[in-house]
GUDREN-390309 format. One line per field, with one value per residue: residue number from 1; residue in three letters; x, y, z of N, C-alpha, C, O, CB in turn. Coordinates in pm, whole numbers, plus 50000, padded with zeros to 5 digits. Glycine has a CB too. Layout:
BEGIN
seq = NUM:...
type = Ala:...
npx = X:...
npy = Y:...
npz = Z:...
capx = X:...
capy = Y:...
capz = Z:...
cpx = X:...
cpy = Y:...
cpz = Z:...
opx = X:...
opy = Y:...
opz = Z:...
cbpx = X:...
cbpy = Y:...
cbpz = Z:...
This chain:
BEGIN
seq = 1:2:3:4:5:6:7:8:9:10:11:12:13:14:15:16:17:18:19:20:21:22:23:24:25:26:27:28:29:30:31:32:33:34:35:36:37:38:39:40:41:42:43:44:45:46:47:48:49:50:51:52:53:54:55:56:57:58:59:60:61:62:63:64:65:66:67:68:69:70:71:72:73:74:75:76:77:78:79:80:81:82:83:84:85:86:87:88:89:90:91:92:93:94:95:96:97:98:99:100:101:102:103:104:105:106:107:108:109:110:111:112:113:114:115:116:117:118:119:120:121:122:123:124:125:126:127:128:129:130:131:132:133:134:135:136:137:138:139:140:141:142:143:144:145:146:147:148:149:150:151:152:153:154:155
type = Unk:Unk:Unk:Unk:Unk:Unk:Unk:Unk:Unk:Unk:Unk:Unk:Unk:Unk:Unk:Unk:Unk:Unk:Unk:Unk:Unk:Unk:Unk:Unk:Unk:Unk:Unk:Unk:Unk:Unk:Unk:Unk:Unk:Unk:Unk:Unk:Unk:Unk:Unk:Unk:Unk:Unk:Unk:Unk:Unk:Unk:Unk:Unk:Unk:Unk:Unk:Unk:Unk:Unk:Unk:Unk:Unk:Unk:Unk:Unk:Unk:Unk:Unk:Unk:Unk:Unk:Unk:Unk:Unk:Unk:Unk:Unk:Unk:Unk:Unk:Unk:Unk:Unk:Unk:Unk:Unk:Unk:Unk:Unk:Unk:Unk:Unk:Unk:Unk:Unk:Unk:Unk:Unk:Unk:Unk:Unk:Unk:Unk:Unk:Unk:Unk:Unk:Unk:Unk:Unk:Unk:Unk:Unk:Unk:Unk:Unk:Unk:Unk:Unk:Unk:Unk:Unk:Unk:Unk:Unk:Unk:Unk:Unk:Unk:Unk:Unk:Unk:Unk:Unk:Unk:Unk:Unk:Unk:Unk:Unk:Unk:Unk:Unk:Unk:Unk:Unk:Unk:Unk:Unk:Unk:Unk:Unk:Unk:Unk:Unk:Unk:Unk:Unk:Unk:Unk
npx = 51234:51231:51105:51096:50810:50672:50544:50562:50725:50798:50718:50781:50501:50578:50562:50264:50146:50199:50326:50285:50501:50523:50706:50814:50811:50613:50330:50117:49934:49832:49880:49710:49774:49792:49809:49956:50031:50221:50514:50740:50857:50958:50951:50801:50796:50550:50651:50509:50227:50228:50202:50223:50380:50378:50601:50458:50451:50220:50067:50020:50042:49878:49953:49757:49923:49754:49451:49458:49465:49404:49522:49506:49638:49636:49869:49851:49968:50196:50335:50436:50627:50895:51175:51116:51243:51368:51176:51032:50831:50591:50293:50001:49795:49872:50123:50474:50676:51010:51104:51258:51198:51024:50851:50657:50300:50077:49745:49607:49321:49152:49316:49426:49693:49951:50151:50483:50598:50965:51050:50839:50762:50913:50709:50541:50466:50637:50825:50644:50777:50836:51066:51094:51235:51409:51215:51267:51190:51248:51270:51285:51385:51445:51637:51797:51825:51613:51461:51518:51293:51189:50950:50724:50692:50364:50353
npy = 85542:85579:85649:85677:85724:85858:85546:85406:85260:85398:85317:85343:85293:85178:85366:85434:85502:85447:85227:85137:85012:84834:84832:84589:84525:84439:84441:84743:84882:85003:85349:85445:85688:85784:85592:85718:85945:85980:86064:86173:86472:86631:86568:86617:86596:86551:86492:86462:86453:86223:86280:86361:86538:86543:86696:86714:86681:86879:86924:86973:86652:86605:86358:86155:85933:85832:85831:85735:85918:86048:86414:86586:86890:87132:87257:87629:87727:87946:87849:87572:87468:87571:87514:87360:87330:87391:87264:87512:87534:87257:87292:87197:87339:87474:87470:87614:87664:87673:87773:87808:88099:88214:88191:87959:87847:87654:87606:87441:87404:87473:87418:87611:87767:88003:88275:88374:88659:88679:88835:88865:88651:88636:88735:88587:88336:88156:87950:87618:87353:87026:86755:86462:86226:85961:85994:86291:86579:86822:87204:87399:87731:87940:87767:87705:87577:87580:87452:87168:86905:86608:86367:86159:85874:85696:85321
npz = 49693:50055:50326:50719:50918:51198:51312:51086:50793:50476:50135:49743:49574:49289:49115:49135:49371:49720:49999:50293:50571:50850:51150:51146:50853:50770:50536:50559:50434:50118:49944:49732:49456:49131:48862:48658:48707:48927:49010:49187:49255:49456:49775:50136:50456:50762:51049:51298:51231:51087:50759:50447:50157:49867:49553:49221:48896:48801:49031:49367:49643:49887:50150:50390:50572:50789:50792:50537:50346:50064:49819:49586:49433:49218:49056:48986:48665:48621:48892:48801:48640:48817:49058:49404:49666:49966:50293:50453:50681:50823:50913:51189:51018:50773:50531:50426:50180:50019:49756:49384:49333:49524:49777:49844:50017:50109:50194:50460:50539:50325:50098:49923:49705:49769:49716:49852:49909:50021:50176:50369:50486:50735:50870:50967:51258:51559:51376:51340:51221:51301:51376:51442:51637:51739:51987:52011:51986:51732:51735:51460:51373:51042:50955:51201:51525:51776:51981:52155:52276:52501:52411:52488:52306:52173:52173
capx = 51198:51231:51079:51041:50735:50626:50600:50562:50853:50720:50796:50707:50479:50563:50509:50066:50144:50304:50325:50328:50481:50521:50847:50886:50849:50503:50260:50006:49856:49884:49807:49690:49740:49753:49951:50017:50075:50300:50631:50717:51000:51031:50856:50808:50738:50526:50702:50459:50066:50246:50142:50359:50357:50475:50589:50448:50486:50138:49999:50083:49949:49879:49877:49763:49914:49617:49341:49476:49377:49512:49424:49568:49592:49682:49926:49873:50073:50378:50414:50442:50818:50965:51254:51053:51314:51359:51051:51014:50750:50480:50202:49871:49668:49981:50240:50559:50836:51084:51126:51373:51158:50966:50762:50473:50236:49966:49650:49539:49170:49086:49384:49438:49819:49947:50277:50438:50767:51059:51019:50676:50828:50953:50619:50465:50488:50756:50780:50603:50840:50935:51147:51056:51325:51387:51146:51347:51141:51329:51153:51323:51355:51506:51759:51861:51764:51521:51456:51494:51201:51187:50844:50707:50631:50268:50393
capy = 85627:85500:85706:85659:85850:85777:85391:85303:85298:85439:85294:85379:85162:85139:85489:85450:85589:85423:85104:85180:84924:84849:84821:84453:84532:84408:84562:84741:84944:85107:85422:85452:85809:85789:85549:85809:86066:85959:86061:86290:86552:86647:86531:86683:86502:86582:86368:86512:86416:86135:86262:86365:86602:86529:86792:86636:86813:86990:86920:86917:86561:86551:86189:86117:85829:85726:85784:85672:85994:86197:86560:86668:87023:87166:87376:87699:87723:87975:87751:87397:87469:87624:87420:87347:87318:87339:87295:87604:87488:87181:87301:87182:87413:87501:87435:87679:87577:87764:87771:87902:88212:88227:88073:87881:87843:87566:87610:87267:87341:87478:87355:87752:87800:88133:88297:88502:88743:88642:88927:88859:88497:88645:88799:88428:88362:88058:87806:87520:87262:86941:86681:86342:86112:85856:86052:86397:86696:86962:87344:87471:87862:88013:87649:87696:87489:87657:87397:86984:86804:86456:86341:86018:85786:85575:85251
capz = 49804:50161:50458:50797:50989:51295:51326:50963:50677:50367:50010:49628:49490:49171:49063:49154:49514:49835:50071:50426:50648:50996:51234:51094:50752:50714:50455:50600:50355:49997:49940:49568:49382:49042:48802:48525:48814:49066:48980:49221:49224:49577:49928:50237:50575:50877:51120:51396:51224:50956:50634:50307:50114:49710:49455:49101:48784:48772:49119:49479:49629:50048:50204:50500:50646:50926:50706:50357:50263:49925:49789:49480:49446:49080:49107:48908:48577:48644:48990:48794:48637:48890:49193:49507:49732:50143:50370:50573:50759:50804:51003:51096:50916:50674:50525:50340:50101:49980:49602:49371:49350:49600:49885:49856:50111:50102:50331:50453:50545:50203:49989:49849:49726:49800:49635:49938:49882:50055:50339:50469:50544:50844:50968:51035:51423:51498:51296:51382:51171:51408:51299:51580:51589:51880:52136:52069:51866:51725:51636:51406:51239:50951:50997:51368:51601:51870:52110:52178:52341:52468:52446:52496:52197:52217:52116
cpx = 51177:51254:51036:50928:50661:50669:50627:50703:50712:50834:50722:50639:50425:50558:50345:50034:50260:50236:50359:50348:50510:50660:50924:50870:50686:50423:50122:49888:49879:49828:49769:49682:49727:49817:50002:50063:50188:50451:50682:50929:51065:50931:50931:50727:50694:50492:50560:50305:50094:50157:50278:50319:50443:50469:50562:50490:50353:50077:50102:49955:49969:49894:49862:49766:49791:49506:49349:49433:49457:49408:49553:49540:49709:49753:49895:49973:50226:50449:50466:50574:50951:51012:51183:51157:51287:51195:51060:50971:50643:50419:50085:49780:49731:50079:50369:50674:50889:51107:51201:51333:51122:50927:50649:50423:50119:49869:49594:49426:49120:49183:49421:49581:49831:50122:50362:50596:50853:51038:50931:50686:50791:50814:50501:50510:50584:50677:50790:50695:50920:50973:51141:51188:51389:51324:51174:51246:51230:51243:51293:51285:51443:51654:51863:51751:51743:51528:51476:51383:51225:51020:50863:50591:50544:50359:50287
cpy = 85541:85615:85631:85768:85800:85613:85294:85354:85287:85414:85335:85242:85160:85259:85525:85522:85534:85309:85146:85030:84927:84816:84700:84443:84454:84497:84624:84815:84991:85144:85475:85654:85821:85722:85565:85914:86067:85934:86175:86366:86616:86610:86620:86611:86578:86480:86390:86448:86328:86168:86327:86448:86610:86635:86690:86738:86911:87007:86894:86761:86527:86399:86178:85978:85755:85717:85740:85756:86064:86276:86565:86808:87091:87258:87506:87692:87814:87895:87608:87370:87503:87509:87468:87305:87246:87358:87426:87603:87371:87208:87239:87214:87429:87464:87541:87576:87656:87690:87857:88049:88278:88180:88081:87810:87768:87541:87497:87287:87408:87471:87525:87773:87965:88133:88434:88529:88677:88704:88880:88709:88537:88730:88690:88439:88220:87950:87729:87362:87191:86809:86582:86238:86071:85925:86202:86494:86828:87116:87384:87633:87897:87938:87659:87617:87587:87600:87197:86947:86709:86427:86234:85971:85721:85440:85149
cpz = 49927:50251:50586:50865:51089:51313:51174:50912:50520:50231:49896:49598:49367:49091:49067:49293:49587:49922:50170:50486:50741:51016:51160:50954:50640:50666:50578:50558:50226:49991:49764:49550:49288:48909:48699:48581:48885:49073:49065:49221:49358:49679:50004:50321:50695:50941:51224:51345:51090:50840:50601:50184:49961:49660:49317:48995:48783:48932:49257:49534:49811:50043:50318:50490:50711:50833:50566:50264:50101:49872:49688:49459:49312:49080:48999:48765:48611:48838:48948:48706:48706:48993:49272:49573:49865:50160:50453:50670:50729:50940:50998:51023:50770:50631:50384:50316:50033:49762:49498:49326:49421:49757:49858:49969:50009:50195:50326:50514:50375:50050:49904:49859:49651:49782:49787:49888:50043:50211:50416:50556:50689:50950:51030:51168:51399:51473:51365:51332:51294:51322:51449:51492:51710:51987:52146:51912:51896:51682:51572:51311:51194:50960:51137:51458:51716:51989:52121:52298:52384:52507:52444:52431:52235:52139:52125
opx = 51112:51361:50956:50956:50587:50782:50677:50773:50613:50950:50604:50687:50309:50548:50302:49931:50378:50114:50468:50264:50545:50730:51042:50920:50663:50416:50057:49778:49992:49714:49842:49608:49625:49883:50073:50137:50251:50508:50668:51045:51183:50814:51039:50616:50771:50395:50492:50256:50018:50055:50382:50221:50549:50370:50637:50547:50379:50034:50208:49839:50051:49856:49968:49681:49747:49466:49252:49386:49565:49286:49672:49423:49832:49700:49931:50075:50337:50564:50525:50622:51067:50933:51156:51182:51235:51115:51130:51029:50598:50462:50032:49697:49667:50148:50344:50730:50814:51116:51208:51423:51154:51011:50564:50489:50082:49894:49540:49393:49025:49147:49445:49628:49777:50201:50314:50681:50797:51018:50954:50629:50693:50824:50409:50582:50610:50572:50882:50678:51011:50916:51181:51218:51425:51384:51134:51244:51265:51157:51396:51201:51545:51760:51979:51629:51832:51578:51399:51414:51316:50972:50970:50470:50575:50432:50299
opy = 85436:85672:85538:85888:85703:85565:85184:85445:85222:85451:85365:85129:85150:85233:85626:85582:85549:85293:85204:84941:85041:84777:84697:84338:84431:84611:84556:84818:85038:85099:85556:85729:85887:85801:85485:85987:86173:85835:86286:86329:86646:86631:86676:86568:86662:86404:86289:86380:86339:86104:86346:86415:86671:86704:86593:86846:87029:87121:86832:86749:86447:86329:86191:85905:85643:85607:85715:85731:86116:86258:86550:86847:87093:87366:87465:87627:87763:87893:87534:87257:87479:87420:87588:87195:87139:87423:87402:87654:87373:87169:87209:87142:87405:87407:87532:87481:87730:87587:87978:88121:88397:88133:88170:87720:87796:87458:87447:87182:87346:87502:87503:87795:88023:88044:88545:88450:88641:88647:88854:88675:88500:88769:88708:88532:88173:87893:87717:87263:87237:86773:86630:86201:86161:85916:86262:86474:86896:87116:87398:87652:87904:87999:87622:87608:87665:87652:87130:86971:86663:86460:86182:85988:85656:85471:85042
opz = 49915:50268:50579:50866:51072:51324:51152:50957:50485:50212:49916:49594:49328:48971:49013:49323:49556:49921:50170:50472:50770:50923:51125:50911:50521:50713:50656:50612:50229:50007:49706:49613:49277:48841:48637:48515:48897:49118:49012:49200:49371:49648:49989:50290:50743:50937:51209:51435:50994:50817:50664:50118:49947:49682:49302:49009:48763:48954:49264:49495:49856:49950:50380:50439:50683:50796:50494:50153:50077:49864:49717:49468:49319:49107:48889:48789:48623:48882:49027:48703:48674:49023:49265:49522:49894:50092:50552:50766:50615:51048:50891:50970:50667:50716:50264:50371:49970:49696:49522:49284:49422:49833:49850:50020:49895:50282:50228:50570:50327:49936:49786:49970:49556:49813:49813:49845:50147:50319:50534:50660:50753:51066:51109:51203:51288:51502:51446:51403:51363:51219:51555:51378:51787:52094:52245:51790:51992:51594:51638:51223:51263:50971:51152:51451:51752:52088:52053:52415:52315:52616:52414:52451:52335:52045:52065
cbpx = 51072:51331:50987:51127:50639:50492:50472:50418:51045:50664:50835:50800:50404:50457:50554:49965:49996:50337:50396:50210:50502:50415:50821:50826:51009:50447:50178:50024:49823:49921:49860:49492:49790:49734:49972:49917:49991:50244:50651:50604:50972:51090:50857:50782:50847:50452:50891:50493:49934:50219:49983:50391:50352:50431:50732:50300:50516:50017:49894:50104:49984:49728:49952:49674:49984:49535:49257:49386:49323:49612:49384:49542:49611:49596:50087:49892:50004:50399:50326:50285:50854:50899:51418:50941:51350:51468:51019:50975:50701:50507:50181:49822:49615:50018:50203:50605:50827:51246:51020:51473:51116:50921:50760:50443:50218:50005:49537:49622:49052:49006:49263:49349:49919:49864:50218:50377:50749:51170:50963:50495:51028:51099:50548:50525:50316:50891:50841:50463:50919:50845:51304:50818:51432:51531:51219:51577:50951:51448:51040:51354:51297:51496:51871:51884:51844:51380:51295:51664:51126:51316:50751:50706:50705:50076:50512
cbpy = 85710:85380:85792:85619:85935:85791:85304:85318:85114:85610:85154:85441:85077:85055:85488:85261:85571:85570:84997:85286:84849:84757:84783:84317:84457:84346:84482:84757:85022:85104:85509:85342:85885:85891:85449:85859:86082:85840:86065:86275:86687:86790:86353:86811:86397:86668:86375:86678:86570:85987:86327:86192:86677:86430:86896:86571:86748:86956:86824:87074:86432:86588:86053:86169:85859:85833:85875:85537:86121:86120:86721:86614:87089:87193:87346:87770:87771:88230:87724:87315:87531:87738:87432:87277:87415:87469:87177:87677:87588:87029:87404:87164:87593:87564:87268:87818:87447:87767:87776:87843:88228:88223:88086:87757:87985:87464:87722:87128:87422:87612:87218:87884:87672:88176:88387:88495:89000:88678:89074:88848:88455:88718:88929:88256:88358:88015:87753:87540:87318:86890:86762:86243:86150:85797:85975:86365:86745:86934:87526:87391:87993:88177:87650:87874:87354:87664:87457:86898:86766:86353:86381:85975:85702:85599:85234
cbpz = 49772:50162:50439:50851:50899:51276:51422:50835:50673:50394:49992:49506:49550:49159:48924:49170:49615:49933:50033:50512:50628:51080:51415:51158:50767:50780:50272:50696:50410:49885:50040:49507:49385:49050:48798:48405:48916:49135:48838:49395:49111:49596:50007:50221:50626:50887:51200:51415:51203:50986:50590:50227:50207:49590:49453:49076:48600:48638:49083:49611:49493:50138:50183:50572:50724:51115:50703:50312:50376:49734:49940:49365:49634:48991:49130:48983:48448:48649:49105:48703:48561:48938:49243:49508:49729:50286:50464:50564:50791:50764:51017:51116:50977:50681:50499:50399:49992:50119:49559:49267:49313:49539:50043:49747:50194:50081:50348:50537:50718:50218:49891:49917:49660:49960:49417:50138:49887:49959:50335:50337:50516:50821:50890:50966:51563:51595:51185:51343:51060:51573:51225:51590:51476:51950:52284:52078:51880:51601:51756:51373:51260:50983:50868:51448:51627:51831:52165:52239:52289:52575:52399:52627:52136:52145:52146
């Protein structure tokens, strides 16, 4: 596994979590999750507040990047066999993913995953999903591109 997000590049380490390093390739942190855990089956990136979002087999597992933080969050049983697919959205409070049944919705102030039908998708306001890459944010909905940004990177 090899992400970029923001300024770091993100690697596995080892299957126990992840090695964040900087522009030049220097370490600058590992983030420990669990080293009987950490096999994951799909990620999801929010380029916009660097954290990461793993699918495991029983649990979903936040990371924040800046604070080194991780939350495991168990997924229910008929959610922990099922394909987790596309991202729909990474918001700050939320985040949806499309799955081969459903969508799952993950509330990030109290971690509560929520099963929603296919329809109701479309009664969210727009999606917040940005994708940063050299200075240029994209919004994307329902895979069309909405709008291009150019902001300006702290460096």
């Amino acid at each position: 596994m090899l992400e970029r997000i923001g300024p770091y590049y993100i690697i596995n380490d080892n299957h126990q979590g992840i090695i964040v390093l900087d522009s030049l390739w220097n370490e600058v942190k590992r983030i420990k999750v669990d080293e009987n855990l950490f096999y994951p089956e799909a990620r999801y990136i929010d380029y916009v507040n660097n954290r990461m979002l793993f699918k495991l087999e029983a649990f979903l597992c936040l990371v924040d990047i800046e604070s080194s933080g991780v939350k495991l969050i168990e997924l229910p049983d008929d959610l922990q066999d099922i394909y987790f697919s596309n991202l729909h959205c990474f918001c700050k409070d939320h985040i949806m993913i499309d799955t081969s049944k459903n969508v799952v919705s993950l509330d990030l102030i109290d971690f509560k995953i929520t099963v929603l039908e296919l329809a109701s998708v479309d009664e969210y306001p727009f999606n917040e999903y940005q994708n940063r890459y050299n200075g240029i944010v994209m919004y994307f909905r329902k895979n069309k591109l909405m709008m291009n940004c150019k902001i300006k990177l702290n460096k």
